[in-house]
N, C-alpha and C positions, 0 to 999 in steps of 0.2 A: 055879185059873185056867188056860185052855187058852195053852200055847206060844206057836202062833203069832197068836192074841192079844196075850201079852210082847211078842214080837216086835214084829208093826208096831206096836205103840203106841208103841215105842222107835222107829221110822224115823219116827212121823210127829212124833213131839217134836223127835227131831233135826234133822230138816230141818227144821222152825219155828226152832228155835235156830240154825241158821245162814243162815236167811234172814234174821233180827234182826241175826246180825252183823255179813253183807252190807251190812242197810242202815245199819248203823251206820257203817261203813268208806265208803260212799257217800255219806251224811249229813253227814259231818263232814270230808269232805275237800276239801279248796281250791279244788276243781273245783266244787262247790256254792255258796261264797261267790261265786266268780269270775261263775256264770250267775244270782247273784240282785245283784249288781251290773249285769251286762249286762241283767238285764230292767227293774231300777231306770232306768238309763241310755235303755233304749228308749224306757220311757212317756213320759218326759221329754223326750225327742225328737219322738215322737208327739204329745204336747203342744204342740211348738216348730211343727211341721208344719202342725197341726189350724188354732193363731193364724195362719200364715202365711195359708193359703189361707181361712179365714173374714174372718178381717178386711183383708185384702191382696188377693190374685188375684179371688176371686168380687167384691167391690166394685166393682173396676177392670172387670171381663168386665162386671157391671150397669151400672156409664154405660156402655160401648160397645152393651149392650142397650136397647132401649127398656122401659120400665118405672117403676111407684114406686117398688118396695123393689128393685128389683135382682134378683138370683138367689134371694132368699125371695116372694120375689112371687109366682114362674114356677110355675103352676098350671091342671091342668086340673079344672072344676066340670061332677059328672055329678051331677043334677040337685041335692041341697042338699047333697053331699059332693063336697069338695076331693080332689084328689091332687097333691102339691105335690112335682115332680120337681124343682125347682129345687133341694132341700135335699139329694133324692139326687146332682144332678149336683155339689151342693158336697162332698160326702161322697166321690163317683169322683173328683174331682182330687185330694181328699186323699190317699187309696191311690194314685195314681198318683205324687205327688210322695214319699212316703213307701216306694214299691217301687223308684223310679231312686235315692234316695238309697240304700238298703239296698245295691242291685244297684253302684253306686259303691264305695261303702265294703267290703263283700266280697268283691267281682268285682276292683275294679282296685285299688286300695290295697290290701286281704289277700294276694289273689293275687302284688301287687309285693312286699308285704315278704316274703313266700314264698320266692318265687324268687330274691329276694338274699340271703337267707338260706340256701337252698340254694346258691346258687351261693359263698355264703362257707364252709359247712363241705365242700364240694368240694376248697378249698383246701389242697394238703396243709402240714404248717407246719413250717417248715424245720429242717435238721438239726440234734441236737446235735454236740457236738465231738466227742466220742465214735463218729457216724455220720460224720463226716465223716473222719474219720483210719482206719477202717472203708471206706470210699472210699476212698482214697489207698493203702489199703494192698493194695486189690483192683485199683485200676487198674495199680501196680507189677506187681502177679504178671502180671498181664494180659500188657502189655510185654516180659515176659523170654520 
């Protein structure tokens, strides 16, 4: 067998082997349980969202519209085919109420516990006795 044959068949093993253990170290670390909670968490909000504006908001907008069914109604018929925007305009308030909550919740909540959070380890945390007598005993030399 020629060399550098050996060779890269050895580079290309290894670096599959440590792409594996990459993603094993990826795979299995806290930060993965942690975003398949948060996406769990999102549907489910998404879900909370979806019910809000289907059975709440678009109801409420169709009696303030004239119509039968309300916002499922709202169609236009070109000649024996429908287009039925009403279901897309229920569909745009849903992303809309679903981006300002997002944009709440990580813009100004994240953001705030951020920033107090930084502004806590800013803090320096005060002396021990040790630094303080350490002080004292620097401000003495100082004086003389």
């Amino acid at each position: 067998m020629d060399p550098l044959k050996k060779v890269s068949s050895l580079g290309a093993t290894k670096t599959a082997s440590s792409l594996v253990e990459e993603f094993k170290g990826f795979a299995f670390k806290g930060n993965v349980v942690d975003l398949a909670v948060g996406v769990i968490i999102g549907a489910a909000f998404g879900k909370i969202v979806d019910s809000l504006v289907k059975h709440i908001l678009m109801p409420v907008i169709g009696l303030l519209v004239p119509g039968e069914q309300g916002y499922l109604g709202w169609k236009i018929v070109v000649g024996s085919k429908e287009v039925p925007y009403g279901l897309f305009i229920g569909e745009l308030v849903n992303f809309v109420i679903v981006a300002f909550a997002l944009f709440l919740f990580i813009v100004k909540f994240l953001g705030w516990m951020m920033r107090a959070k930084h502004a806590e380890a800013t803090v320096p945390p005060p002396p021990t006795k040790d630094q303080e007598l350490l002080i004292e005993i620097r401000d003495l030399l100082k004086s003389r």
